[in-house]
C-alpha positions as CSV (number, residue, x, y, z in Angstrom):
1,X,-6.5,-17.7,-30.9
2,X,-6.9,-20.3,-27.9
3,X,-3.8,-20.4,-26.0
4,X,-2.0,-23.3,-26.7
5,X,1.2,-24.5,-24.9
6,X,3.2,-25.5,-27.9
7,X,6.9,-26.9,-27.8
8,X,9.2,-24.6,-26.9
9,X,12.1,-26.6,-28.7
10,X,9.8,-27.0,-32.2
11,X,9.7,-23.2,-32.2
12,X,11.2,-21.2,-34.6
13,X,13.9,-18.5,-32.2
14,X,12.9,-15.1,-32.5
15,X,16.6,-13.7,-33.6
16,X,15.7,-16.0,-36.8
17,X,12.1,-14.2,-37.6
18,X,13.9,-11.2,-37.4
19,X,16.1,-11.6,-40.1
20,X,13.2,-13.6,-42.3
21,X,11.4,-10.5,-41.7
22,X,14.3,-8.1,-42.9
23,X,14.1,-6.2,-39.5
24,X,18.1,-6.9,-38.6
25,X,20.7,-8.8,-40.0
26,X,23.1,-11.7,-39.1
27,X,25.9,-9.6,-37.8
28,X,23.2,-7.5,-35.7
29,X,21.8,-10.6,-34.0
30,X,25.5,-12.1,-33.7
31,X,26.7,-8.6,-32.3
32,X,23.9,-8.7,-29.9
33,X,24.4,-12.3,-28.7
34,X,27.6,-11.1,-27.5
35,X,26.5,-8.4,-25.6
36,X,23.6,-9.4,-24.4
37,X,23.8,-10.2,-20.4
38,X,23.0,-13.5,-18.4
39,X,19.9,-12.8,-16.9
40,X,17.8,-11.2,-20.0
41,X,15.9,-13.7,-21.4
42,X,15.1,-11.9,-24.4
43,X,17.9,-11.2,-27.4
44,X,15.0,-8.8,-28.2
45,X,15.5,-6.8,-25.8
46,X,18.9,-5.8,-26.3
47,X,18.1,-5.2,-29.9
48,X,16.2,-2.6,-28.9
49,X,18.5,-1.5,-26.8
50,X,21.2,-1.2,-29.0
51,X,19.0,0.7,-30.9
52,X,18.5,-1.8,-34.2
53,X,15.4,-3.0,-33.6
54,X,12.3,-1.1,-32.7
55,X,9.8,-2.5,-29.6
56,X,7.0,-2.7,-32.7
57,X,8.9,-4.4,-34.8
58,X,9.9,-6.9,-31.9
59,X,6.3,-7.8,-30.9
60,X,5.4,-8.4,-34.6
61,X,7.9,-11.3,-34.6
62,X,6.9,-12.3,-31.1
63,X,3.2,-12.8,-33.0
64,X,4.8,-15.2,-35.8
65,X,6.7,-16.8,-33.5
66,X,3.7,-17.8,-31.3
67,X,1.3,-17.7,-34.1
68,X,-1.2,-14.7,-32.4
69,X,-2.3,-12.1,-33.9
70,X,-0.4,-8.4,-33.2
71,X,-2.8,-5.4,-31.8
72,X,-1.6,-2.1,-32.0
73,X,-3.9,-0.8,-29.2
74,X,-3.3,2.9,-30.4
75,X,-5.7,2.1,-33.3
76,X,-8.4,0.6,-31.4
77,X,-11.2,2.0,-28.6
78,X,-10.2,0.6,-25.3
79,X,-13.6,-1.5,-24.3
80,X,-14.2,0.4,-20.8
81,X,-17.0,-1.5,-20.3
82,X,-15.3,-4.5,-20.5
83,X,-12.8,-3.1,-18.5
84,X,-15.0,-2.6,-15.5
85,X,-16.5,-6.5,-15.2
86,X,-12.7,-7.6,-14.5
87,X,-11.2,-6.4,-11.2
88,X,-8.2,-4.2,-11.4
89,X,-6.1,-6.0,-8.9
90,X,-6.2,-8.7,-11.4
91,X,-5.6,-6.4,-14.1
92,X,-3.0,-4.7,-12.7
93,X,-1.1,-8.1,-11.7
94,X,-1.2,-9.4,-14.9
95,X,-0.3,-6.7,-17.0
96,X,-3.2,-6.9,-19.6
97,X,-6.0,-5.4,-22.0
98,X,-9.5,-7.1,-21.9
99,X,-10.5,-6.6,-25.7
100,X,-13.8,-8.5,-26.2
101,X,-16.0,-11.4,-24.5
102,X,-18.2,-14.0,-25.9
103,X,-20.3,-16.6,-23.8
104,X,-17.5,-18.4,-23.2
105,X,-14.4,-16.9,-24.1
106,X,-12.4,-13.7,-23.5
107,X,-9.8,-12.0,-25.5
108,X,-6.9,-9.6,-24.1
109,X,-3.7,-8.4,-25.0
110,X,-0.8,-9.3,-23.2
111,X,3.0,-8.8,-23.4
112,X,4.4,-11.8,-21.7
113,X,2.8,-15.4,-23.2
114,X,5.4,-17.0,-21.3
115,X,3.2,-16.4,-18.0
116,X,1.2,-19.7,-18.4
117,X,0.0,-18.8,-14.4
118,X,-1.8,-15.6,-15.9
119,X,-4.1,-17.6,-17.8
120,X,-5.0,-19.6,-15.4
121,X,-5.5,-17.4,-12.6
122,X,-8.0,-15.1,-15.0
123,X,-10.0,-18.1,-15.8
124,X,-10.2,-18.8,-12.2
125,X,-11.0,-15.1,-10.9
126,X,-13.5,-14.4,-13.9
127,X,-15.0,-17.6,-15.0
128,X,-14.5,-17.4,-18.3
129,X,-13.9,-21.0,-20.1
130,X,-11.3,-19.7,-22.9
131,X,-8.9,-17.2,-22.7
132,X,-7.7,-16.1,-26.3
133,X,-4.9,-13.6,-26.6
134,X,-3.2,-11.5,-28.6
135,X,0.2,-9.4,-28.3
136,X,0.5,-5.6,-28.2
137,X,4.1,-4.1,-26.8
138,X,4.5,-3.5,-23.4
139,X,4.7,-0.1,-23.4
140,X,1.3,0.7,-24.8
141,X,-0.2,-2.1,-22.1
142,X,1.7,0.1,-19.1
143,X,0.4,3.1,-20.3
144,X,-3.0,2.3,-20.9
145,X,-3.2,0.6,-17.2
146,X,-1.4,3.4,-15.4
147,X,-2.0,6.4,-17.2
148,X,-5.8,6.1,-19.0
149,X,-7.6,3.1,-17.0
150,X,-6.7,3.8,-13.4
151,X,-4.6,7.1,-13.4
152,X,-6.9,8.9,-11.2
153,X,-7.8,12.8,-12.3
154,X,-5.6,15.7,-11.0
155,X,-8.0,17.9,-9.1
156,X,-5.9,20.5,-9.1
157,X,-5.2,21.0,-12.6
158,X,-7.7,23.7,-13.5
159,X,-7.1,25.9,-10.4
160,X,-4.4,29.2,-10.2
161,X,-2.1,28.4,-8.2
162,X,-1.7,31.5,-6.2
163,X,-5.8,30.8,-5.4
164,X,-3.8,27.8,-3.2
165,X,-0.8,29.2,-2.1
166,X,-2.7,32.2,-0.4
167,X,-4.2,29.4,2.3
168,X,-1.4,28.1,2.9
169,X,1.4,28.4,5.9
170,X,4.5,26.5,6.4
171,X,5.3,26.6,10.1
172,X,9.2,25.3,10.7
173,X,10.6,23.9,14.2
174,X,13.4,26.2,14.2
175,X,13.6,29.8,12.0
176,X,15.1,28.7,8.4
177,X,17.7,31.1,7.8
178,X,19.2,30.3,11.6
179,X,19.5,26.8,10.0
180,X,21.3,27.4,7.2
181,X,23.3,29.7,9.4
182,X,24.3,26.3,11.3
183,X,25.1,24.5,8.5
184,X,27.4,27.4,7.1
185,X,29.2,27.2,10.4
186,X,30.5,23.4,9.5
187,X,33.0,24.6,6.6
188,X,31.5,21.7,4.3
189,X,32.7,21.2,1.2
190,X,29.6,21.7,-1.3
191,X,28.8,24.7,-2.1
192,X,25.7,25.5,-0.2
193,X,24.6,29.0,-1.4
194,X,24.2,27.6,-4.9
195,X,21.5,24.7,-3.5
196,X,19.9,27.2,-1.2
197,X,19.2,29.8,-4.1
198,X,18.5,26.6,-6.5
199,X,15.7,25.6,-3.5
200,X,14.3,29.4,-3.6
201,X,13.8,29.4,-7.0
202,X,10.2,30.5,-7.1
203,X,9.4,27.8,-9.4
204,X,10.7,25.1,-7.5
205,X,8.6,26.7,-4.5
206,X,5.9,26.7,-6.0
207,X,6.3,23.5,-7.3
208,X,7.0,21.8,-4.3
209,X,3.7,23.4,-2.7
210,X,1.5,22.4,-5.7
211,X,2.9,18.8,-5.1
212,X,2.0,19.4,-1.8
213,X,-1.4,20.8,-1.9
214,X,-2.0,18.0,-4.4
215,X,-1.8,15.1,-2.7
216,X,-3.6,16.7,0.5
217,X,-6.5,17.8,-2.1
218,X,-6.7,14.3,-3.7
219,X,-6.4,12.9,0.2
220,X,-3.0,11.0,-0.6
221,X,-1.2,9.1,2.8
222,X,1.9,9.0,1.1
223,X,3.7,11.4,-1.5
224,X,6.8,9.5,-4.0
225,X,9.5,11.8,-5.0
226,X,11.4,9.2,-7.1
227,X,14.5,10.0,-9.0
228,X,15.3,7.8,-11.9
229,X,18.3,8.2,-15.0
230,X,16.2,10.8,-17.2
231,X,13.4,12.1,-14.9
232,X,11.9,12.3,-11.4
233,X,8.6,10.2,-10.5
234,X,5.7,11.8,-8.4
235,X,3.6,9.2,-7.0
236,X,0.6,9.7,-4.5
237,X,-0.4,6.9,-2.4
238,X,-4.4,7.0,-2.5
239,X,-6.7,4.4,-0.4
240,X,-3.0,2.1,-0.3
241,X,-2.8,2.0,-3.6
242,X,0.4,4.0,-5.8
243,X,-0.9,6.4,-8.8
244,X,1.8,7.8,-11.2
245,X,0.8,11.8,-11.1
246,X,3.6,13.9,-12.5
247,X,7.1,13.5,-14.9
248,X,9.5,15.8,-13.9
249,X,12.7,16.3,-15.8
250,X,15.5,15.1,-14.1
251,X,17.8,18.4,-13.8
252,X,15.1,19.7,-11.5
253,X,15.9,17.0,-9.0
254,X,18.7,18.6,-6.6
255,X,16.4,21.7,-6.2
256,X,13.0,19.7,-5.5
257,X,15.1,18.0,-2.9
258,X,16.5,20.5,-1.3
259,X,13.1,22.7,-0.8
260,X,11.9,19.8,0.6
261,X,15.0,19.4,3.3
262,X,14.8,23.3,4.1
263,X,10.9,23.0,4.8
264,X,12.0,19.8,6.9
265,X,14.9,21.6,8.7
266,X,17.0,19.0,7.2
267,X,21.2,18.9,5.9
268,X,20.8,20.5,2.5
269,X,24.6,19.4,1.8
270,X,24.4,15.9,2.8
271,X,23.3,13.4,-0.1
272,X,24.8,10.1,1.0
273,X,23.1,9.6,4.0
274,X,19.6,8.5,4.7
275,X,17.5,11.5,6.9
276,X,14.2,11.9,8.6
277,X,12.3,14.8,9.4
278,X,9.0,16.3,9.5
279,X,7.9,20.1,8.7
280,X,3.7,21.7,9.5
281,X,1.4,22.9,6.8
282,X,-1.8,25.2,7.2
283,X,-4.3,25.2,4.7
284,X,-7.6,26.7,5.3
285,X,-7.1,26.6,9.1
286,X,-6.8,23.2,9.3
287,X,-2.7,21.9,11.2
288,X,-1.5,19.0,8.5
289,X,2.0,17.8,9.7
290,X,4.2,15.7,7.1
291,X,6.8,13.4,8.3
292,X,9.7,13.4,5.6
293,X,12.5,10.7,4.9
294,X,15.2,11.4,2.3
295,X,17.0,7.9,1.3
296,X,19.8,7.9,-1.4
297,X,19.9,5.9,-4.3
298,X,22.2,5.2,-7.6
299,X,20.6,8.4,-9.1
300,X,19.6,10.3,-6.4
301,X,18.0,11.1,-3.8
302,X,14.4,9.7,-3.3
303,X,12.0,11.6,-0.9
304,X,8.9,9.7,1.1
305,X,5.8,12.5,2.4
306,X,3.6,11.0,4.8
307,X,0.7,13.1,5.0
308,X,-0.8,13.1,8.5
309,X,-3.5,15.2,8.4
310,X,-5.7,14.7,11.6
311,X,-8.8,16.0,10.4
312,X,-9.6,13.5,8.2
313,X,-9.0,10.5,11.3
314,X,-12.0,9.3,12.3
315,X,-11.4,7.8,15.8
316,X,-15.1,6.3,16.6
317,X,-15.0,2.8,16.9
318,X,-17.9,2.5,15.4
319,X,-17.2,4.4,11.8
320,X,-14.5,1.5,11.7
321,X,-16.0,-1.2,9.8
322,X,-16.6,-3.3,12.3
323,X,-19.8,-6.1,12.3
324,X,-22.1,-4.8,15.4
325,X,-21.3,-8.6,17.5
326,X,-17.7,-8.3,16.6
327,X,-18.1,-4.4,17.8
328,X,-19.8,-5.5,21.3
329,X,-16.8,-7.9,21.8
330,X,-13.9,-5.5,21.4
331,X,-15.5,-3.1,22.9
332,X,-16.2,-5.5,25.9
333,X,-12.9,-6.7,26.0
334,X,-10.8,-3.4,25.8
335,X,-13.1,-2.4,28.9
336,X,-11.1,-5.1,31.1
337,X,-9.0,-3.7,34.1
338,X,-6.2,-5.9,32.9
339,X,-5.0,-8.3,30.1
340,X,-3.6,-8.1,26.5
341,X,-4.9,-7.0,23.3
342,X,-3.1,-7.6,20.1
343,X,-4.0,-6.2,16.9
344,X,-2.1,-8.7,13.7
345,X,-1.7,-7.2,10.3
346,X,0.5,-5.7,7.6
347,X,2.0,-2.5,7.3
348,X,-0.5,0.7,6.6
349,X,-3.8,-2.1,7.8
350,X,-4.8,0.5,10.2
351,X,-3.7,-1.0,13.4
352,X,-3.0,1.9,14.8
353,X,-6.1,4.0,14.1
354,X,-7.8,1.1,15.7
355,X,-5.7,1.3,18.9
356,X,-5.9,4.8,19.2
357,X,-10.1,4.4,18.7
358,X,-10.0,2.2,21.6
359,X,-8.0,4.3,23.6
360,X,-10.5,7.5,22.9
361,X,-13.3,5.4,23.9
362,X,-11.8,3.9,27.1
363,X,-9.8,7.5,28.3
364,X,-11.3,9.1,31.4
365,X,-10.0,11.0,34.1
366,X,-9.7,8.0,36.4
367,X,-7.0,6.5,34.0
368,X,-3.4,6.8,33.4
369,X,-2.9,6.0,29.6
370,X,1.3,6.3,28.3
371,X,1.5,5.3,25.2
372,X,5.2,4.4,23.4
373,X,5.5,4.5,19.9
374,X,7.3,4.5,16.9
375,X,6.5,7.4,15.4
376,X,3.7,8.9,17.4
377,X,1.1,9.3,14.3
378,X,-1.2,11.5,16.0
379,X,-1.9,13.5,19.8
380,X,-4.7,12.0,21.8
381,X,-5.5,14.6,24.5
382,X,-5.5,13.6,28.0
383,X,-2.7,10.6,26.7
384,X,0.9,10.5,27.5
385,X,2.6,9.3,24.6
386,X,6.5,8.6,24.2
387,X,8.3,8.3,20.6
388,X,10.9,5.4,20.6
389,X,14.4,7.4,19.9
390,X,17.7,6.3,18.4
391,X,21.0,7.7,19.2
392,X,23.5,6.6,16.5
393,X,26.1,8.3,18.4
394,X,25.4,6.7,21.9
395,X,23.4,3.5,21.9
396,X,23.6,3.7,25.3
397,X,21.0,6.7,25.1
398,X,18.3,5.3,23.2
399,X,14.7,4.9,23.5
400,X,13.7,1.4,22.7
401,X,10.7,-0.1,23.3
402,X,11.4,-2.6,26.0
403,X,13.8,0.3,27.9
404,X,10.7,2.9,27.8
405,X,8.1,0.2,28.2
406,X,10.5,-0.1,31.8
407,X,9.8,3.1,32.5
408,X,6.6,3.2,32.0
409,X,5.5,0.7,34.9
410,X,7.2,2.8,37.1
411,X,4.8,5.7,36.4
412,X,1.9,3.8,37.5
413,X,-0.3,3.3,34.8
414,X,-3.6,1.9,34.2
415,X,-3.3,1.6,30.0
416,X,-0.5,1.2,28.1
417,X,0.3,1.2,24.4
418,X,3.1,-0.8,22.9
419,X,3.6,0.5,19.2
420,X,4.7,-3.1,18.1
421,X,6.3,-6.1,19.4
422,X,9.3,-6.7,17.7
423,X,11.3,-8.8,19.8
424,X,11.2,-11.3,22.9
425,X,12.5,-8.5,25.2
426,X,9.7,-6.5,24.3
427,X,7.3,-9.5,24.4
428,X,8.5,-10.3,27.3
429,X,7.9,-7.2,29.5
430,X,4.4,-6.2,27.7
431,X,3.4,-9.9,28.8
432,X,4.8,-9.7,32.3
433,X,2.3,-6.0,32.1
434,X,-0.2,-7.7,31.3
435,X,-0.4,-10.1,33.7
436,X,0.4,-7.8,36.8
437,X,-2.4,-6.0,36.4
438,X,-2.5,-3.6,33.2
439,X,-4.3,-3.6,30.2
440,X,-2.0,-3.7,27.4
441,X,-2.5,-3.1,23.8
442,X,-0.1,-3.4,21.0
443,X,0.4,-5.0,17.4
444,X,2.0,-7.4,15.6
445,X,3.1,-8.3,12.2
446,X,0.8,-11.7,11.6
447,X,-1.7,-12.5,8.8
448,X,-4.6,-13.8,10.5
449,X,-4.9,-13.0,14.2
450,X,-4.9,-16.5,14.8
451,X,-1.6,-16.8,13.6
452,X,-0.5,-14.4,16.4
453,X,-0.4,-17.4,18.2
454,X,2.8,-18.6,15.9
455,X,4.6,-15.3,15.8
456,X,5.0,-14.8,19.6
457,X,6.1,-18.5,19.8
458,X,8.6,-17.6,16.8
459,X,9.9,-15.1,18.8
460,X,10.4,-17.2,21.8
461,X,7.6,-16.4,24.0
462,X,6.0,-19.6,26.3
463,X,2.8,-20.6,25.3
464,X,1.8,-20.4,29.1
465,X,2.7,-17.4,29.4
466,X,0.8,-15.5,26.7
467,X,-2.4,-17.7,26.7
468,X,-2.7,-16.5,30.5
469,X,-2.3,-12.7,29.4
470,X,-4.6,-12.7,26.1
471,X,-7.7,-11.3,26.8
472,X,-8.5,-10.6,22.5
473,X,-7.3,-10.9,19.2
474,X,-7.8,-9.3,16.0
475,X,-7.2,-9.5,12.6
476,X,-7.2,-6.1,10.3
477,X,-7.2,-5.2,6.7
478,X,-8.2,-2.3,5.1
479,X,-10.0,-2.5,1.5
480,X,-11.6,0.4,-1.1
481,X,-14.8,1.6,-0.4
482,X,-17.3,2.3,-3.8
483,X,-17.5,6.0,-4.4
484,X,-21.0,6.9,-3.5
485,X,-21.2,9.6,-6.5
486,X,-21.0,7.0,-9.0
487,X,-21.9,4.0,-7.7
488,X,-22.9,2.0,-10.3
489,X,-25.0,-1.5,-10.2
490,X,-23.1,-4.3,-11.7
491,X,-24.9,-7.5,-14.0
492,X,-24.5,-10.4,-11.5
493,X,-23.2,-13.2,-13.8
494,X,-22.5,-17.1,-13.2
495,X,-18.4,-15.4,-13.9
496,X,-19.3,-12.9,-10.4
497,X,-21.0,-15.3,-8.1
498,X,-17.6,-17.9,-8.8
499,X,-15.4,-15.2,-7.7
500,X,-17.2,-14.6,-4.6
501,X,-17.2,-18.4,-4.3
502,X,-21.0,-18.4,-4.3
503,X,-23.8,-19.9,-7.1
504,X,-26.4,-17.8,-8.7
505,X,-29.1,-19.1,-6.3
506,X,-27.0,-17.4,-3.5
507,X,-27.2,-14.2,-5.0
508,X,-30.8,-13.8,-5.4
509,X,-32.1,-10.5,-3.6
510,X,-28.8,-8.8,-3.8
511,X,-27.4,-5.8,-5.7
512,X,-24.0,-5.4,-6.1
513,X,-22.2,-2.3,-7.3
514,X,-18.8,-1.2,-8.5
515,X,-17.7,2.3,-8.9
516,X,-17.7,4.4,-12.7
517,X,-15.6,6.9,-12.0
518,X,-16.0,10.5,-11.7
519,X,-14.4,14.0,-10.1
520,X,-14.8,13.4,-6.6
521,X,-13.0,10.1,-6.7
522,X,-10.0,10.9,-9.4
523,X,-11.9,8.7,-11.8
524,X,-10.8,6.0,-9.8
525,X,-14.4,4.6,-8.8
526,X,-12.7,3.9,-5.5
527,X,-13.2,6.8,-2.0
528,X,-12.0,6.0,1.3
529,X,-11.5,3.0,3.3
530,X,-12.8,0.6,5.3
531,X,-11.7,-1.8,7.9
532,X,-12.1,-5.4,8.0
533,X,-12.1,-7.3,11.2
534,X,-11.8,-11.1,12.6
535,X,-12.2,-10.8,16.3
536,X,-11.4,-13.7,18.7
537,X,-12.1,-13.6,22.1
538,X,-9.9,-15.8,24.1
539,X,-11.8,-17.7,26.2
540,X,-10.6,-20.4,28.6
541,X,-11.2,-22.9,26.3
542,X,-9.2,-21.2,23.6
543,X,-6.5,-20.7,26.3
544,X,-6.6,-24.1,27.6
545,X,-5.6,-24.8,24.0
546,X,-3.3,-22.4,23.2
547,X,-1.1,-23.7,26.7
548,X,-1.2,-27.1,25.2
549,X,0.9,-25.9,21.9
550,X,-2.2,-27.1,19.8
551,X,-2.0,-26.9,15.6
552,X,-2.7,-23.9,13.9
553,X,-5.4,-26.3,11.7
554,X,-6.9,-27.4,15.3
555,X,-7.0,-23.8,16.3
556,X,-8.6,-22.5,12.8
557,X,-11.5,-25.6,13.1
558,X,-11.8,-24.4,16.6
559,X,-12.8,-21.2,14.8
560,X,-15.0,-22.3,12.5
561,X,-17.0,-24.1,14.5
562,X,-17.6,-21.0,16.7
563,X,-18.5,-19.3,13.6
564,X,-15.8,-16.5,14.2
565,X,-15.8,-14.3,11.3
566,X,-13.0,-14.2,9.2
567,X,-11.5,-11.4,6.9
568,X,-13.2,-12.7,3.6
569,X,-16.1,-13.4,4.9
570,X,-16.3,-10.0,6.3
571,X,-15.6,-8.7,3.0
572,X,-18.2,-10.9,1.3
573,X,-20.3,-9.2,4.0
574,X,-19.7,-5.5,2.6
575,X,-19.6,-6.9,-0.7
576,X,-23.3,-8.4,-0.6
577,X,-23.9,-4.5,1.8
578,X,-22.8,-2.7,-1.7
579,X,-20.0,-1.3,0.2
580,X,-17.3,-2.8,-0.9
581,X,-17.0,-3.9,-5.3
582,X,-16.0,-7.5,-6.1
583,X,-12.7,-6.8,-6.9
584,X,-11.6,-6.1,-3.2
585,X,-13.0,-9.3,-2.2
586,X,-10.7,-11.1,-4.5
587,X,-7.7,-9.3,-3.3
588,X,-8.4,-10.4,0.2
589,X,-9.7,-13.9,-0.5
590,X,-6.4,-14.7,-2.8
591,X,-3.9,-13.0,0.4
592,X,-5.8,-15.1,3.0
């Protein structure tokens, strides 16, 4: 049925289909009324709650109400191919099936009508004319996006478990039992040999390994140990995107956690308070260190893994992503005796890899490179790097950035590395650097790396000042490469060229290619990264400019009419390369 925007107020109320349909009675919708809290918006819910009402049942009404049709997706095949021609960011926003297409038209099964923006946004991203719908419960949408669309395939599954555990190592800071020894010695009040023999359980060891092993086998940056009311959540972060990989029943949580803060050389006994620490792994000869924060919440503890494993860092600028004239320009420009280079970007864009590519390429033994940085991700040899510190007991004694970035121009250096610049103190003194003769790198939390321009001025910086220091500025992202195993070439319809924001005509002579999904990739169609890159030399004209306070809109045509590249067009780039599927280029083009 076409979607139609009908009057909310000539609509029949769900609690009243229910009873029409004999699926409660008055005093159950009456009892629920009462209970049900402020911000739910649907009595339906706490029906279900309450446990008079099944989440079937509910949806069935939902179909009168609006007059759809109801699909019980358990009885039908999930169109795959279909699937594939939409792009899962969209997907995954929206919270929806695609079911079937016609020349002008598609079909999918939603759980939320109410979201007039979602129909609008899908005509927009996939061309379609007509978006019919139909409703199917929420829970059988969820599952069918998480768990069979996008879940990718554990790789580990098949294999014995002491076939892994045999390769591996754990290396600690400081011997285990002496810990535990330590904490003994405080007289606290839980009782810590119960936790400690819960955490050497040999199924919570080997648990917690295979967890482990897991995410470094499926090449995960991030491992989620999330506890909830009735189980435990393991989540791998793979190519910056979250996959749900393993239930765990809640009573199992305590132990988990605990193995985790032994291996860590953490406070077994302390729940309440947040904790950081990090523990080594050796598999197959090959150092991986994990950095681990514990953070409490109202059922638990959760645990965040980052995986830092070094050998699978490529440092060569040139492996990066960047376009070859964007590549001669950094390169150029991070060459300088002295100045300021600012990387601008979200969290987990790959700022720092960049920097610390540039800082391979430029390190000789004529250069002093110090480095301060919070944490230090990875050792660069022949660099002297410093890890901001924070003394919660005396202030007084910690390591900031603008206290070590102090120090460090006493040392006389040549390079230095600012993690970030958070503040105007820290601004401040990596300016002043910069201008006395240093070359200084560091990042900053903008969009654009025009918009760089904004942020230091936010923070209370003078134009003047900065414009005279800035030697470069670039913008990162990182987006999904194609899995080259099952690269697949994709039907280039009037639908694909209007989400690149192109016509047919432009497409001619191009293939483009999206992946199927297979082994190697976790059936994700997605394997490794790549970097996107607007790079803006400033120039004395761009200076002159900047000095004068001019607009960010004067400063973007300034841009264009140089014909910098920008991130989506370096996308569309890689797109057009078949490096890169369509999908990705939405994402960027819709956060930009």
């Amino acid at each position: 049925m076409d979607l139609v925007v009908n009057d909310f107020f000539k609509r029949k109320r769900i609690g009243e289909i229910l009873i029409e349909m004999n699926a409660i009675t008055r005093e159950q919708l009456d009892e629920a009324l009462k209970h049900q809290p402020v911000e739910k918006h649907m009595i339906g819910e706490t029906l279900i709650e309450e446990g008079v009402l099944t989440e079937v049942t509910l949806y069935k009404g939902l179909a009168i109400q609006h007059g759809v049709e109801f699909l019980d997706l358990d009885s039908i095949d999930i169109n795959t191919e279909l699937v594939r021609q939409i792009p899962e960011s969209l997907i995954k926003t929206y919270k929806f099936i695609p079911i079937r297409k016609e020349p002008k038209s598609l079909t999918i099964a939603i759980f939320d009508p109410t979201n007039t923006r979602m129909f609008d946004s899908i005509k927009m991203a996939t061309g379609f004319m007509f978006i019919k719908w139909v409703l199917a419960t929420k829970t059988q949408i969820l599952h069918i996006i998480n768990d069979v669309l996008y879940r990718p395939q554990n790789v580990l599954e098949n294999v014995a478990i002491d076939d892994l555990l045999k390769d591996v190592k754990l290396e600690f800071s400081n011997n285990e039992s002496s810990y535990v020894d330590s904490i003994v010695s405080r007289n606290v009040e839980s009782n810590l040999e119960e936790l400690k023999r819960e955490s050497d359980q040999t199924a919570i060891v080997t648990l917690v390994h295979k967890i482990i092993l897991d995410a470094v086998k499926m090449r995960a940056s991030d491992i989620h140990i999330e506890c909830f009311e009735k189980i435990i959540q393991v989540r791998y972060r793979i190519d910056g995107i979250l996959y749900d990989i393993l239930p765990i029943e809640a009573s199992a949580h305590q132990a988990i956690i605990s193995r985790i803060k032994i291996m860590a050389n953490l406070d077994i006994t302390e729940r309440f308070m947040p904790q950081d620490g990090n523990f080594k792994l050796r598999v197959k000869n090959q150092n991986i260190e994990f950095r681990v924060a514990i953070l409490p919440s109202i059922y638990g503890q959760n645990c965040t893994i980052r995986v830092l494993d070094s050998g699978r860092v490529n440092l060569n600028l040139k492996s990066l992503g960047f376009a070859e004239d964007d590549l001669h320009v950094f390169e150029y420009n991070i060459g300088r005796p002295w100045g300021l280079c600012l990387l601008a970007g979200p969290t987990g864009s790959g700022k720092t890899t960049t920097l610390y590519s540039a800082l391979s390429l430029i390190n000789s033994r004529q250069k002093k490179i110090i480095t301060i940085e919070d944490p230090v991700e990875f050792k660069i040899p022949g660099v002297h790097q410093m890890q901001v510190m924070e003394n919660k007991n005396d202030p007084n004694r910690s390591l900031t950035f603008a206290k070590g970035l102090r120090s460090i121009l006493r040392l006389d250096p040549d390079i230095i590395l600012v993690g970030e610049i958070r503040d105007y103190e820290t601004a401040e003194i990596t300016i002043k650097a910069a201008l006395t003769g240093h070359m200084v790198f560091s990042t900053i939390h903008a969009n654009t790396a025009i918009e760089t321009i904004n942020r230091l001025e936010n923070i209370g910086i003078d134009p003047y000042l900065y414009a005279s220091a800035l030697c470069l500025l670039v913008g990162q992202r990182l987006v999904r490469k194609i899995c080259p195993s099952c690269k697949t070439e994709i039907e280039i319809t009037p639908y694909v060229a209007a989400s690149l924001g192109l016509k047919m005509k432009d497409l001619e002579g191009y293939t483009l290619y999206r992946g199927q999904g297979c082994k190697k990739c976790n059936n994700s169609g997605f394997r490794d990264r790549t970097g996107l890159y607007e790079v803006i030399e400033v120039n004395p004209e761009l200076k002159e400019m900047i000095s004068q306070r001019r607009t960010t809109i004067e400063l973007h045509k300034y841009l264009r009419d140089h014909k910098v590249r920008t991130l989506s067009g370096c996308c569309l780039e890689k797109v057009l390369a078949g490096e890169v599927p369509v999908e990705e280029y939405i994402t960027i083009h819709m956060g930009n």
